[in-house]
Structures are given as structure tokens and as C-alpha cells.
C-alpha positions as CSV (number, residue, x, y, z in Angstrom):
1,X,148.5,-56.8,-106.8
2,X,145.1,-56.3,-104.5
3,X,146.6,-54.3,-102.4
4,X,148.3,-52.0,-105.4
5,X,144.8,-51.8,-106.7
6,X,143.3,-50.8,-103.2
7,X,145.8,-48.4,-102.7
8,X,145.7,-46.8,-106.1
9,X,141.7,-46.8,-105.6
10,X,142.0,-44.4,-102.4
11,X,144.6,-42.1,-103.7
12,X,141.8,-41.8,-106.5
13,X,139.3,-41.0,-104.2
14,X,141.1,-39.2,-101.8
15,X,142.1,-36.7,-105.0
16,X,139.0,-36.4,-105.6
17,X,137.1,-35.7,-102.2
18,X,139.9,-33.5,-100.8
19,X,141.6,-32.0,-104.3
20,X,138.3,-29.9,-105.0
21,X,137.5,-28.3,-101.8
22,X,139.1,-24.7,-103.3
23,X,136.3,-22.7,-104.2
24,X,137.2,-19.8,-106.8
25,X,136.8,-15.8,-105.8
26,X,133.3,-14.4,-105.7
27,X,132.8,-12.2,-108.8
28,X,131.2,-8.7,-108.0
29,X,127.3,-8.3,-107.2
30,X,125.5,-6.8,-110.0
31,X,123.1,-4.3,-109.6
32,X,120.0,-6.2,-107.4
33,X,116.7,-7.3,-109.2
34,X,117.5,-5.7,-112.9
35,X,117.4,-8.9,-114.7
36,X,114.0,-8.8,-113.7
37,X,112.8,-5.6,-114.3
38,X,110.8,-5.1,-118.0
39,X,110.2,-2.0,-120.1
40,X,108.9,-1.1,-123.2
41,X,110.6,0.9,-126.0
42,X,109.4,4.2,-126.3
43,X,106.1,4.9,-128.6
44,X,104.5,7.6,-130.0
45,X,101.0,7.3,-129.9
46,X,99.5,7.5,-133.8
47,X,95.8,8.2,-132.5
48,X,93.9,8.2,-129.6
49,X,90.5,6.7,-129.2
50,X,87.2,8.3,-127.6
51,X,85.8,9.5,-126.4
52,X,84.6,7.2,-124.4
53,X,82.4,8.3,-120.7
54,X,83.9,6.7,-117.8
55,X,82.1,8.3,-114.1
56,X,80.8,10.9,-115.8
57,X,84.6,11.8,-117.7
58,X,85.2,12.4,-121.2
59,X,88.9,11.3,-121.8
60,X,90.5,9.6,-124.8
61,X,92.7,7.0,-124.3
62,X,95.7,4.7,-125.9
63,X,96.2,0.7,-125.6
64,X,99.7,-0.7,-125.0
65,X,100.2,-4.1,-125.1
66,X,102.4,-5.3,-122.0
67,X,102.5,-8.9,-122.4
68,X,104.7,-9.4,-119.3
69,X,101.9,-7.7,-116.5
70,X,101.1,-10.3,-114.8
71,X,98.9,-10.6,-111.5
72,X,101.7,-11.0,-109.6
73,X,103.0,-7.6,-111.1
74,X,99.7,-5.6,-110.5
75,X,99.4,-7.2,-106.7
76,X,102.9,-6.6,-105.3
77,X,104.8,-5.0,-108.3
78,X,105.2,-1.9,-109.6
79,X,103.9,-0.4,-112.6
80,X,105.2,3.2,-113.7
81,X,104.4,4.5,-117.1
82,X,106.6,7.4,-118.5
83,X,105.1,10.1,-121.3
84,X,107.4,12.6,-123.0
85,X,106.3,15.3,-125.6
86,X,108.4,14.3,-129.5
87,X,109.5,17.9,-129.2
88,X,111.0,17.9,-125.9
89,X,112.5,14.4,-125.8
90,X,114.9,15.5,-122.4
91,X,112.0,15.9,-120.7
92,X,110.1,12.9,-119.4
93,X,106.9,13.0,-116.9
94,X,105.7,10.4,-115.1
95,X,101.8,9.8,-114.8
96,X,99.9,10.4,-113.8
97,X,100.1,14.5,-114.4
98,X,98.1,17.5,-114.9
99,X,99.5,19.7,-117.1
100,X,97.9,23.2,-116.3
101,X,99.0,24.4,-119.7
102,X,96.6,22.9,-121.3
103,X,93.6,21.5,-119.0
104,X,94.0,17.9,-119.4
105,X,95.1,15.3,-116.6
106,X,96.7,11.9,-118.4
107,X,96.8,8.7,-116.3
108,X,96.7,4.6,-117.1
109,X,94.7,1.8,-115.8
110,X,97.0,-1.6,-115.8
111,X,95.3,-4.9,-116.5
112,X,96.6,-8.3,-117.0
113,X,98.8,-7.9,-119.9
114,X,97.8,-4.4,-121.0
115,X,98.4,-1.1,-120.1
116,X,95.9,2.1,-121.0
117,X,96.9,5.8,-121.2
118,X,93.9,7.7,-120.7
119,X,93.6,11.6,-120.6
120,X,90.6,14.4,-120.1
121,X,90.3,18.0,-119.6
122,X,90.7,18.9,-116.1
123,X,88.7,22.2,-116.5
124,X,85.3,20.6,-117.8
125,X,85.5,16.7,-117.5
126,X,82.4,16.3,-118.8
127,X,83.3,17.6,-122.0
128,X,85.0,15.8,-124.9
129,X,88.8,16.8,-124.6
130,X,89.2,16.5,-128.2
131,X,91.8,14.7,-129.8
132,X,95.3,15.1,-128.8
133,X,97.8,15.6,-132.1
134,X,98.9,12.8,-133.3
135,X,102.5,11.7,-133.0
136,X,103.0,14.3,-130.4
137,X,103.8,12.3,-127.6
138,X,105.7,9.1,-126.7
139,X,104.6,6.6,-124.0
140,X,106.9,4.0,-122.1
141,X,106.6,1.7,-119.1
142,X,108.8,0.2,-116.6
143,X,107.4,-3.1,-114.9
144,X,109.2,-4.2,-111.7
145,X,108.3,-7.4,-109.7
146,X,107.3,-7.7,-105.9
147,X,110.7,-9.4,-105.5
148,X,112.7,-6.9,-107.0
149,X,111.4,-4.7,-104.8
150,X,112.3,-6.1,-101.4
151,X,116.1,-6.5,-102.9
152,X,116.5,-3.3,-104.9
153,X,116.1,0.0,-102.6
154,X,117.3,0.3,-99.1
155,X,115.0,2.0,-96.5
156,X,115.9,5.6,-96.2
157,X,114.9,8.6,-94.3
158,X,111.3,7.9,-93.5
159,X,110.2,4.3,-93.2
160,X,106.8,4.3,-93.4
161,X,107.2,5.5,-97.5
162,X,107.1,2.4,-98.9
163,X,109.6,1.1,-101.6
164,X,107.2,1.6,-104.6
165,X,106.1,4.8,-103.3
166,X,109.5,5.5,-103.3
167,X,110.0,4.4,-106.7
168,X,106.9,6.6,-107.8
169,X,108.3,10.0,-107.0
170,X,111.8,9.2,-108.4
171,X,112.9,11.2,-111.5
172,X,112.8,8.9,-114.7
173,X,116.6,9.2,-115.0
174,X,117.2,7.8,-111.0
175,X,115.0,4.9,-111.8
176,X,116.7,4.2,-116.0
177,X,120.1,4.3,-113.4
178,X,119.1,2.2,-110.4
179,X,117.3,-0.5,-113.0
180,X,119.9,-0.2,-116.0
181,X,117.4,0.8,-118.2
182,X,118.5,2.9,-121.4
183,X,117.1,6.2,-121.7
């Protein structure tokens, strides 16, 4: 009887240290670093605030809240911000810009946790730029982690652009694709 019980005790554990050895087929790699990357819906700014004097600059400027800028983000991340007019919704810029049309340069200042969209008049900064219409243009950004970074482009052509430069000069469509962000 011991030596039925001994015998049925190592076929058990020889089951179960040898019969689970397979290993099932590696699914396929999804895009690198998306699950990480954070954006905002798109917003049209109601009303601008200003002006307030910042170096001498007249600009107005709009608050988003961006509860996922981190530190961490603002040293070795990427933040890109995206504006588009509510006319024109095809056409997205990325900021900072000047638009020559109408004198005024819009840019943002990231802090922990917020983003700001400032712009001025280009042609007299130390002027008031007046208040932009309201409702005429929509803001967006994209926030992408140092990590993501290292794992998301390949080097290319000239290696001493960095990634996030990289990343800075792409249309707002290559970076919606690379990221799988909705447009």
C-alpha cells in the first residue's frame, strides 16, 4: 500500500513539474508606450483672461486643467498642446505659432498639473492684444512620459534630433496615429 501511495505521489508530481512546461504563442506587440500616453478632449475656450504683463508682454491667456502633468512629465516627458480654429476643424496647429494674419504669437507654459495657453500681438507686445472671440478656437494636449519616449520612435535620419524634438515637428495626425489617439 506505501509504495502504491509513493508511486501515485510522484506520478502527481511528476504531472505537475513536467506537464506544464508548454508555454502558449506570444500574441502580437501593440503599438509601444500608448497605454501611457494622456490627452485631453478638445475645448473651446469660452473667454480668455488679461491682460495680464509678463517681461514687458501684453498677452491673454486660458487655464487647462491637466491633472496627470506630473514632474516627471515636465522633466523627461513631453508636453505638446494642439489649437484649431471652430471653423476650420481639419486644420490643427501645434504651438507654439505666429500667425502673421493676424499679429498675435499663442504659446503655453506647463506646470505641475496645469497647462496655460497664452497669446500677444507680435507687432506691438506691449500693447493689449485685445480679446480673442470667444468660442473661436479649440485647445487640446497630448502628454507623453519619459519612458514612452525611449520605446516609442526609432532613431532616424539624423541622430542628434532628439525623440521629443522629433515629436515636436510632427503633423498632429502622425502623432494621433503613432499614439492611437482619436482625432
Amino acid at each position: 500500500m506505501r509504495t502504491l501511495r509513493s508511486a501515485g505521489l510522484l506520478l502527481c508530481l511528476g504531472l505537475t513539474v513536467f506537464g506544464c512546461t508548454k508555454k502558449g504563442d506570444t500574441g502580437p506587440t501593440g503599438p509601444p508606450g500608448s497605454a501611457n500616453v494622456m490627452y485631453s478632449a478638445w475645448v473651446s475656450v469660452a473667454s480668455w483672461t488679461g491682460p495680464t504683463v509678463v517681461a514687458g508682454v501684453h498677452e491673454e491667456s486660458y487655464s487647462m486643467a491637466a491633472t496627470a502633468l506630473t514632474q516627471a512629465i515636465l522633466d523627461n516627458g513631453v508636453v505638446l498642446v494642439y489649437m484649431k480654429t471652430n471653423s476650420l476643424p481639419s486644420e490643427v496647429v501645434q504651438l507654439p505659432i505666429n500667425w502673421p494674419i493676424n499679429g498675435f504669437t499663442f504659446m503655453f507654459r506647463s506646470t505641475v498639473g496645469n497647462i496655460k495657453v497664452v497669446y500677444h500681438n507680435t507687432t506691438s507686445p506691449g500693447t493689449d492684444p485685445g480679446v480673442y472671440i470667444a468660442d473661436w478656437v479649440s485647445l487640446r494636449y497630448v502628454l507623453i512620459p519619459g519612458s514612452v519616449l525611449t520605446s516609442s520612435l526609432q532613431p532616424a535620419g539624423d541622430a542628434s534630433v532628439s525623440l521629443a524634438d522629433r515629436l515636436k515637428a510632427m503633423p498632429y495626425s502622425e502623432v494621433c496615429a503613432l499614439y492611437g489617439i482619436p482625432e
